[in-house]
C-alpha positions, 0 to 999 in steps of 0.5 A: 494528473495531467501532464503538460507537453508544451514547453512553458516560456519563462514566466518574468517575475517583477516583484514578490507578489509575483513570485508569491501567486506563481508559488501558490499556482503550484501549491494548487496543482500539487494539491490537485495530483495528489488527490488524484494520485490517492484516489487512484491507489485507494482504488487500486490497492483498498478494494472492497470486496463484495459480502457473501451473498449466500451460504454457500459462498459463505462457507466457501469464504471461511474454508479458504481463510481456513485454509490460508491459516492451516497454511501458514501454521504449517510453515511456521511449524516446518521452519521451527523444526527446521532451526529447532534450535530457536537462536533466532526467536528464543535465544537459546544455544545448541548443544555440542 
């Protein structure tokens, strides 16, 4: 994406077709910045990670998706206990 800094003189349109080339000029240069722009957040956001070369960082790649599931079983698990009451997920009404 280039950005220009020099002020741009007024363009002068005489006719339609003027218009028209001027309108596709700038369809052009937006189709261009935003090919730029998605490849740029593909590469910023959609990195792919690099395959487990060996056992050992395979084994260290299941411990810790292992673990981030332990983790959020956990929490889930706290905040059930926490409102046990379930109003929010199973509708049911506490007891007085």
């Amino acid at each position: 994406m280039k950005q220009d800094t020099t002020v741009q003189s007024e363009r002068k349109f005489s006719s339609l077709d003027d218009i028209r080339s001027y309108k596709e000029e700038l369809r052009e240069q937006i189709r261009q910045d935003r090919d730029v722009i998605s490849t740029k957040w593909n590469d910023l956001f959609h990195r792919e990670e690099p395959a487990p070369q060996n056992k050992a960082q395979k084994i260290m790649k299941m411990l810790s998706m292992g673990t981030g599931v332990l983790d959020g079983a956990m929490l889930g698990w706290k905040l059930y206990r926490k409102y046990q009451e379930g109003a929010f997920l199973f509708g049911k009404r506490r007891r007085k």
